[in-house]
FIDRENDO-604771 format. One record per residue (C-alpha): x, y, z. Coordinates in steps of 0.5 Angstrom, whole numbers, plus 500, padded with zeros to 3 digits. Example, Ala and Ser with C-alpha at 12.3 -4.5 7.8 and 13.67 -1.06 7.14 Angstrom:
+-----+-----+-----+
|   X |   Y |   Z |
+-----+-----+-----+
| 525 | 491 | 516 |
| 527 | 498 | 514 |
+-----+-----+-----+
This chain:
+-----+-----+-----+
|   X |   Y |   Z |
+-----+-----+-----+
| 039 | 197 | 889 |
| 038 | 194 | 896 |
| 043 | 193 | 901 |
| 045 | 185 | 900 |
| 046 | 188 | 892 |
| 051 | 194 | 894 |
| 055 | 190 | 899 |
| 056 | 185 | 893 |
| 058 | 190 | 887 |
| 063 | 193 | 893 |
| 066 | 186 | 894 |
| 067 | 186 | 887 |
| 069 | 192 | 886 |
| 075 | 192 | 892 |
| 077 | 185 | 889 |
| 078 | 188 | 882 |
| 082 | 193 | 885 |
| 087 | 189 | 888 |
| 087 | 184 | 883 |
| 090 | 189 | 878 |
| 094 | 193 | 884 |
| 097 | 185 | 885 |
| 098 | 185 | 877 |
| 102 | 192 | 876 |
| 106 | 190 | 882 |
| 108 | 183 | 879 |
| 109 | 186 | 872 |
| 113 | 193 | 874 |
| 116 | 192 | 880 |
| 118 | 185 | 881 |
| 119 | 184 | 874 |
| 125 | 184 | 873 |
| 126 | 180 | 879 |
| 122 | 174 | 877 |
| 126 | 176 | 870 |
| 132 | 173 | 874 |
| 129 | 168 | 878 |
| 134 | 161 | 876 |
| 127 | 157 | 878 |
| 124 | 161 | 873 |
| 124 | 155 | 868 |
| 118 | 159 | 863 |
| 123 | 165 | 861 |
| 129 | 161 | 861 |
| 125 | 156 | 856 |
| 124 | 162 | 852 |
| 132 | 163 | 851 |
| 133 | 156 | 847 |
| 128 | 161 | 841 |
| 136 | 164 | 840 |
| 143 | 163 | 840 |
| 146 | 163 | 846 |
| 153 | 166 | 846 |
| 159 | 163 | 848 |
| 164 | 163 | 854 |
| 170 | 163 | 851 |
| 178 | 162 | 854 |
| 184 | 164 | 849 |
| 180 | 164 | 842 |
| 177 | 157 | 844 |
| 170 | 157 | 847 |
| 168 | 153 | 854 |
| 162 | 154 | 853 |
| 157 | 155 | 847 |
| 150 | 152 | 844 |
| 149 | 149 | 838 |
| 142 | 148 | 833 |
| 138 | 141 | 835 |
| 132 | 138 | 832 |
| 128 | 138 | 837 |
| 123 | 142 | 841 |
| 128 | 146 | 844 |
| 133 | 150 | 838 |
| 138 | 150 | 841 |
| 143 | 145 | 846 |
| 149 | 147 | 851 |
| 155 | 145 | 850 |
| 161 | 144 | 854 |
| 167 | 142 | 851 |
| 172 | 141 | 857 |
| 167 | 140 | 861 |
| 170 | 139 | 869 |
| 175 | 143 | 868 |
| 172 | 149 | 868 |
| 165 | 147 | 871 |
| 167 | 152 | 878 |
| 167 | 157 | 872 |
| 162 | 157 | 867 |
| 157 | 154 | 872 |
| 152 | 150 | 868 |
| 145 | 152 | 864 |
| 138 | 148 | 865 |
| 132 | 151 | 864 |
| 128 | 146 | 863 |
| 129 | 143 | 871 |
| 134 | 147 | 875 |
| 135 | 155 | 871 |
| 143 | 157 | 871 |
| 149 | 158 | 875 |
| 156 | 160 | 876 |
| 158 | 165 | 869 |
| 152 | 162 | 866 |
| 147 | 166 | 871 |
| 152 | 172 | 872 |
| 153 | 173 | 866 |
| 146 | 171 | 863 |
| 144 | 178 | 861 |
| 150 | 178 | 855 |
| 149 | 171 | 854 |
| 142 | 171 | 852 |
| 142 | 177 | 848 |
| 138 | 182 | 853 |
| 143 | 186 | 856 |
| 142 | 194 | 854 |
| 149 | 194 | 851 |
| 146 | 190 | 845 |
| 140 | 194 | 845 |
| 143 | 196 | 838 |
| 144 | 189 | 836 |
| 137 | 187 | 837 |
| 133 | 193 | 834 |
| 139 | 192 | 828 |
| 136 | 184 | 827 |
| 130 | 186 | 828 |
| 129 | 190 | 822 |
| 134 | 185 | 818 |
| 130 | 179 | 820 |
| 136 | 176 | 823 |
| 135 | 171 | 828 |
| 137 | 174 | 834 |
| 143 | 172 | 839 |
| 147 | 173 | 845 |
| 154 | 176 | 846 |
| 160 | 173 | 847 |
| 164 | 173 | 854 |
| 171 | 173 | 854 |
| 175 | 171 | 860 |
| 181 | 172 | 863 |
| 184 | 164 | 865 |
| 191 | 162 | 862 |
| 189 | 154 | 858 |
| 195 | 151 | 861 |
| 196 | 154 | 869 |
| 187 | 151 | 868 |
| 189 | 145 | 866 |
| 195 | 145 | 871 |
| 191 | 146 | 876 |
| 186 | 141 | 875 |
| 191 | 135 | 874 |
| 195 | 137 | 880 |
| 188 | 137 | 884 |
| 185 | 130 | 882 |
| 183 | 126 | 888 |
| 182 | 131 | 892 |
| 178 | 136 | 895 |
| 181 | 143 | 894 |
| 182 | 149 | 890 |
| 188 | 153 | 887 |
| 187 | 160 | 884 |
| 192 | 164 | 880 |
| 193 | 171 | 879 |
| 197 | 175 | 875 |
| 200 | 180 | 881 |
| 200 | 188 | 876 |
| 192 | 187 | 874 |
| 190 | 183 | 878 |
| 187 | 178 | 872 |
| 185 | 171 | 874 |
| 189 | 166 | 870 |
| 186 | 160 | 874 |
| 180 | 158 | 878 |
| 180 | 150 | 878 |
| 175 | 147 | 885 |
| 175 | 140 | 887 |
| 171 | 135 | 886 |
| 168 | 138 | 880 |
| 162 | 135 | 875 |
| 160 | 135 | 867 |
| 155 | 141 | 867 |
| 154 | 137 | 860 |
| 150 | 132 | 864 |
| 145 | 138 | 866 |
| 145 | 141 | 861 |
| 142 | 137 | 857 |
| 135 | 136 | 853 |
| 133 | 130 | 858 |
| 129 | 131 | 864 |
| 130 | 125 | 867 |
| 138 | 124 | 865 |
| 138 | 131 | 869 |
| 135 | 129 | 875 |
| 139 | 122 | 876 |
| 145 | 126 | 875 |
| 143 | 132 | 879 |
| 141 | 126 | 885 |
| 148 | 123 | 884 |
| 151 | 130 | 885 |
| 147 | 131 | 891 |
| 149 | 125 | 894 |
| 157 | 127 | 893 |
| 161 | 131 | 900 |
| 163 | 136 | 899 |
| 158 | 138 | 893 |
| 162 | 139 | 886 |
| 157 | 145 | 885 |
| 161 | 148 | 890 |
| 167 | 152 | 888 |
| 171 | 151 | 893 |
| 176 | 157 | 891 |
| 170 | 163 | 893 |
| 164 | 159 | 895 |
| 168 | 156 | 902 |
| 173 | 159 | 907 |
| 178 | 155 | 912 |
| 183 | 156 | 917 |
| 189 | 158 | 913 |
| 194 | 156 | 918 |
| 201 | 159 | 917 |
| 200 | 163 | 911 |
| 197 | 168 | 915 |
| 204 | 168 | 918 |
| 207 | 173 | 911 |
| 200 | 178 | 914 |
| 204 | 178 | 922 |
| 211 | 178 | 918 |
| 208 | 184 | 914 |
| 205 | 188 | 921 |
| 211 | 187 | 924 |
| 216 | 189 | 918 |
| 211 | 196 | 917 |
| 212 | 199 | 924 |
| 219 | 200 | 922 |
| 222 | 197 | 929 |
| 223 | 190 | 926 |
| 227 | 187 | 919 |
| 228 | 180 | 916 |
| 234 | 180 | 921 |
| 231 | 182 | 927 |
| 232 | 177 | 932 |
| 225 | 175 | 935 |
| 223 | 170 | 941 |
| 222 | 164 | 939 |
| 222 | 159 | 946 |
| 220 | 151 | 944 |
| 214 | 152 | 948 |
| 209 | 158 | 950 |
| 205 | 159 | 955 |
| 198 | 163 | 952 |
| 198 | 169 | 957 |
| 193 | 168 | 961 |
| 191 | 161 | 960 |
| 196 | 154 | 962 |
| 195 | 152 | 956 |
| 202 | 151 | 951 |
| 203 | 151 | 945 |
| 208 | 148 | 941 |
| 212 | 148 | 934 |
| 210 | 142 | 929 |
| 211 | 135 | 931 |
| 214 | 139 | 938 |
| 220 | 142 | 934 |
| 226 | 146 | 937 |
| 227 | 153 | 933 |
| 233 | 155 | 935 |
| 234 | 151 | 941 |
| 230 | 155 | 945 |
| 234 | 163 | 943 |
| 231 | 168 | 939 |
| 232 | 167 | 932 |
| 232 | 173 | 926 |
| 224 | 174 | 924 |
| 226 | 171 | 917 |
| 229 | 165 | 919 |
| 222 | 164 | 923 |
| 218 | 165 | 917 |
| 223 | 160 | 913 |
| 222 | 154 | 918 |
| 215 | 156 | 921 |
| 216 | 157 | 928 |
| 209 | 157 | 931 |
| 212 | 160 | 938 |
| 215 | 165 | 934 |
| 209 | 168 | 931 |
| 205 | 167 | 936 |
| 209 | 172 | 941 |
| 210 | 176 | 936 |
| 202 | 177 | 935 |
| 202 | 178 | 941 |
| 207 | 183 | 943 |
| 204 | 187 | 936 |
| 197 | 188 | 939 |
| 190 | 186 | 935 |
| 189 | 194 | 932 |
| 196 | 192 | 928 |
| 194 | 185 | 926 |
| 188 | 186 | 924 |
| 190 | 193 | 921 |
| 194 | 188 | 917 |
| 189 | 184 | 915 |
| 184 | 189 | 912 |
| 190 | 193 | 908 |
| 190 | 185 | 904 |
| 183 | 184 | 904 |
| 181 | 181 | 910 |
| 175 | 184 | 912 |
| 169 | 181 | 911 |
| 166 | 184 | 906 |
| 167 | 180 | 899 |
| 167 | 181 | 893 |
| 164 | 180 | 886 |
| 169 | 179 | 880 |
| 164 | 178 | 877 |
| 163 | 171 | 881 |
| 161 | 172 | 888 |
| 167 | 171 | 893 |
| 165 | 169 | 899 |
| 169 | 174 | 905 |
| 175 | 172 | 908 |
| 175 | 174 | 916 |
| 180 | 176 | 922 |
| 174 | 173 | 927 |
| 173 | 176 | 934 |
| 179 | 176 | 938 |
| 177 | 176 | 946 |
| 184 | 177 | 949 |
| 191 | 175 | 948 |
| 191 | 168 | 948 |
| 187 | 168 | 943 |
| 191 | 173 | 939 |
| 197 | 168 | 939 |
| 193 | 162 | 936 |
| 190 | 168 | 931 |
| 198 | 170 | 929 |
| 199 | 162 | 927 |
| 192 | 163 | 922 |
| 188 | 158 | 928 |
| 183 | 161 | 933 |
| 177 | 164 | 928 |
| 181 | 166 | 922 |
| 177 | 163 | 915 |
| 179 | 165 | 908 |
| 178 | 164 | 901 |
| 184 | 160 | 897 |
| 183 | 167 | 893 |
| 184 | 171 | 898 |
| 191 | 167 | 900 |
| 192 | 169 | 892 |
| 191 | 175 | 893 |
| 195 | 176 | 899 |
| 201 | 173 | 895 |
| 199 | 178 | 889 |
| 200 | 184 | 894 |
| 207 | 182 | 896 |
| 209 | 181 | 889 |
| 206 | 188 | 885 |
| 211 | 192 | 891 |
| 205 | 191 | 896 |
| 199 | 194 | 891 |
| 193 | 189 | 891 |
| 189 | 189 | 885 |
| 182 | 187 | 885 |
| 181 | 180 | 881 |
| 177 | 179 | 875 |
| 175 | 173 | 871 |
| 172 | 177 | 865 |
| 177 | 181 | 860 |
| 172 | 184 | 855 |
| 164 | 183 | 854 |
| 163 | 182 | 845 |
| 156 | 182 | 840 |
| 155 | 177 | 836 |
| 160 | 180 | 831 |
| 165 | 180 | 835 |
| 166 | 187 | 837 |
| 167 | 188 | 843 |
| 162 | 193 | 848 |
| 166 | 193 | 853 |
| 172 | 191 | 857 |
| 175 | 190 | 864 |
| 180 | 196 | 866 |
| 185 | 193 | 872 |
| 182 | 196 | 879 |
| 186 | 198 | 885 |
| 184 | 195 | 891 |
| 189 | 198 | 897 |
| 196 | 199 | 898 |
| 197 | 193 | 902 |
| 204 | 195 | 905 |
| 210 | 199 | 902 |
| 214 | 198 | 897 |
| 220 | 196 | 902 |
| 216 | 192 | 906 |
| 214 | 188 | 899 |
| 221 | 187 | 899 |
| 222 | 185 | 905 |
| 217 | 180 | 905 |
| 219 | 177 | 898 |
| 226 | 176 | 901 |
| 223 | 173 | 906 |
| 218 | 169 | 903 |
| 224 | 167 | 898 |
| 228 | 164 | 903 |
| 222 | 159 | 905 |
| 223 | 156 | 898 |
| 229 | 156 | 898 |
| 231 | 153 | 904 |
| 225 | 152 | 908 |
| 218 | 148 | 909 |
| 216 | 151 | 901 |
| 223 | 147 | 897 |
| 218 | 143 | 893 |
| 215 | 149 | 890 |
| 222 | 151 | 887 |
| 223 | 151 | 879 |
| 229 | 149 | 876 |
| 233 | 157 | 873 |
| 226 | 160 | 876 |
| 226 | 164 | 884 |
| 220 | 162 | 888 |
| 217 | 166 | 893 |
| 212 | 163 | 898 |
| 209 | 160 | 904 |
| 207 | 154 | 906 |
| 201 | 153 | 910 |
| 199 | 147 | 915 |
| 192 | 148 | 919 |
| 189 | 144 | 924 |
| 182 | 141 | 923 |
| 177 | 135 | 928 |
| 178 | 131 | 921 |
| 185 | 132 | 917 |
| 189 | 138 | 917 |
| 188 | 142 | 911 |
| 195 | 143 | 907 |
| 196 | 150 | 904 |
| 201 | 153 | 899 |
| 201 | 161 | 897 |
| 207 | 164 | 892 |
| 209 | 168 | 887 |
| 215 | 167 | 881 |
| 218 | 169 | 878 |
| 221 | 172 | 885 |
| 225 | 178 | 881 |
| 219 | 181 | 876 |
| 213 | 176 | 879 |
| 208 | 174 | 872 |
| 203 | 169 | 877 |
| 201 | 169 | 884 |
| 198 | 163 | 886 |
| 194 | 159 | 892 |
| 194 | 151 | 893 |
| 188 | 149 | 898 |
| 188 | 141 | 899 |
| 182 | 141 | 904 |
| 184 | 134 | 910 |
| 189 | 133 | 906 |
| 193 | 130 | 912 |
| 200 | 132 | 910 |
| 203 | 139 | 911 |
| 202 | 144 | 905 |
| 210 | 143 | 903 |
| 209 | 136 | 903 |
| 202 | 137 | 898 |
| 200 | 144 | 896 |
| 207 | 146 | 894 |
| 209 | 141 | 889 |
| 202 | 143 | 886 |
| 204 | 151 | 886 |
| 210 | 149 | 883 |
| 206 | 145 | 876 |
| 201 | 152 | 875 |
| 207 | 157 | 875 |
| 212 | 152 | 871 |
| 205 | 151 | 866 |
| 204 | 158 | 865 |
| 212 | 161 | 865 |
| 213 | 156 | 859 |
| 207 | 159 | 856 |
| 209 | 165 | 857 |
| 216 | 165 | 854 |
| 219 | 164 | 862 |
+-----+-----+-----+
């Protein structure tokens, strides 16, 4: 063989070789990967060979598929569509994959989970058409449909927790959208829908509940109340400086109390009575004197911590931000400076006073199910932190119930039911964002709530709590009080 011969056959040779180099690494190494891959539309085409399973709250499913005509066997269906689109997400394999539940739990839904492995194997020898698990979800029907009613016509979010378990009763996010309008078997009806929802701000795909985080406002302060509480040197009663005007250390710069209020005339006045009425000097004094090391103490021990979490929906994490010197401290303590949380966190904040101070992870998911119904695994309450002592937890209810019933949360009070809560008003270039954070009942707490109305404009006692109150009423009633 000559030369030009040689170099040819050697040229093959080496692009063979990487030619099945390149096909073992697709089809080993990033199989999986690619397997998952929303824009993936080929595999997920595939999937409407079989039943998908249903996503399911209180025996009723919110989502499930049903038997077609046409080329695809089967049609996704959402019967309450928008009320629950933050949560289910929405299934498109034909243009757009899946989000929300319908992507985190694909695996389940889908059939291919390794926990239905002996379902597979058993319809395979049968002949029995192959379908996906069932995925059977925490929320409370009448606290979700609540909380969707209380947000229409804004831009928000409330999340309710049952405070012992950590379970998600609600998970309501606004602007929503019709997944059904996605899911369909009409590609062009889906674009044109989708182009309408691109075309929509915020995005209703958007859950506003774990995907965004904002300035809390004065919610925060039940996290400074419980720093201080935990040194053992202050109770409800301890008299606090609470002057009508601050000068921030360092800096010219003043602040003031809401709508350039007096406190108490200028004097100190009982850190609960600062919490009742939500005395920004106060507060931000009390930051100060504290020190950061104990505000973000306070904060990591209720979730603040910049982690995040999955549950099994990812959460975006909450944060303290950079604080550089005092001044900024004292705007911290207020929840303005570079404080941003999710409107879960604020839920979870609420829950860790109600449950004696243990925060419980959050969870949507209550227990996975074959096709026959039985269950392949369920969800076991986590223990996340010991946020702040039993008495401090006490102390802080007592506190947090005397806003409700004698300060800025009075809209939040429910006839023969004690309330405990927070209201929250936070600063923003366009509108103020308006918060609410409470629990009830305040003796033996049943649900934990956070309202967030985004550029609300109005304060959060005045918008988020009357909210609050309809989503813990709702679920009570439910309950049997």
């Amino acid at each position: 063989m000559n030369a030009p011969l040689r170099r040819v056959a050697i040229s093959v040779l080496v692009l063979f070789t990487l030619l099945i180099l390149n096909v073992n690494y697709i089809q080993v190494v990033r199989a999986d990967k690619l397997r998952k891959d929303p824009s993936n539309t080929r595999v997920l085409a595939q999937e409407y060979d079989r039943e998908r399973g249903s996503i399911v709250v209180a025996g009723n499913a919110i989502a499930s598929s049903k038997p077609t005509g046409d080329r695809y066997r089967y049609l996704r269906e959402y019967p309450e569509g928008p009320v629950y689109a933050g949560v289910t997400g929405y299934y498109s394999p034909i243009l757009y994959g899946n989000t929300g539940l319908e992507r985190v739990e694909n695996d389940i839904l889908s059939g291919s989970d390794p926990r239905l492995t002996l379902r597979r194997l058993t319809d395979l020898f049968t002949g029995r058409d192959p379908a996906g698990g069932d995925v059977v979800l925490t929320l409370d029907p009448a606290a979700q449909q609540a909380a969707m009613k209380g947000l229409d016509g804004v831009t928000g979010a409330v999340v309710a927790l049952e405070p012992s378990t950590g379970k998600i009763l609600a998970l309501a996010s606004t602007p929503t959208f019709d997944p059904n309008q996605l899911s369909s078997h009409d590609p062009a009806a889906i674009r044109a829908y989708a182009e309408k929802l691109n075309d929509t701000h915020p995005d209703p795909r958007s859950n506003q509940a774990i995907d965004q985080r904002y300035s809390p406002g004065s919610i925060f302060k039940v996290i400074v109340s419980a720093a201080a509480l935990s040194t053992g040197d202050y109770t409800p009663a301890t008299p606090i400086p609470a002057p009508d005007l601050l000068t921030l250390p360092g800096t010219n710069t003043t602040m003031e109390n809401f709508n350039g209020e007096s406190c108490n005339g200028g004097a100190d006045q009982p850190l609960i009575d600062a919490l009742t009425i939500s005395c920004n000097t106060a507060f931000a004094e009390l930051g100060i004197h504290l020190g950061e090391d104990r505000i973000r103490k306070a904060a990591e021990a209720f979730g603040i911590d910049e982690k995040g979490f999955e549950m099994p929906l990812p959460v975006a994490p909450s944060k303290l931000g950079d604080i550089a010197n005092d001044a900024q401290l004292g705007v911290t303590s207020i929840g303005q400076q570079d404080v941003q949380l999710t409107p879960m966190q604020g839920a979870m904040i609420a829950a860790a006073v109600a449950n004696k101070g243990l925060l419980m992870k959050p969870y949507l998911v209550d227990q996975v199910q074959a096709p026959d119904l039985t269950v392949v695994d369920q969800t076991d309450p986590k223990e996340l932190s010991q946020a702040v002592s039993p008495e401090v937890a006490a102390q802080l209810t007592e506190m947090m119930t005397s806003v409700v019933d004698h300060g800025t949360g009075r809209r939040a009070q429910i006839d023969g039911v004690q309330v405990a809560g927070k209201t929250g008003t936070a600063e923003n270039a366009a509108n103020d964002h308006s918060w609410f954070i409470g629990f009830a009942p305040a003796d033996h707490p049943k649900i934990a709530v956070a309202v967030f109305i985004r550029n609300g404009g109005k304060t959060g006692g005045d918008i988020s709590a009357p909210i609050a109150r309809q989503v813990m009423e709702a679920y009570l009633n439910g309950q049997g009080g």
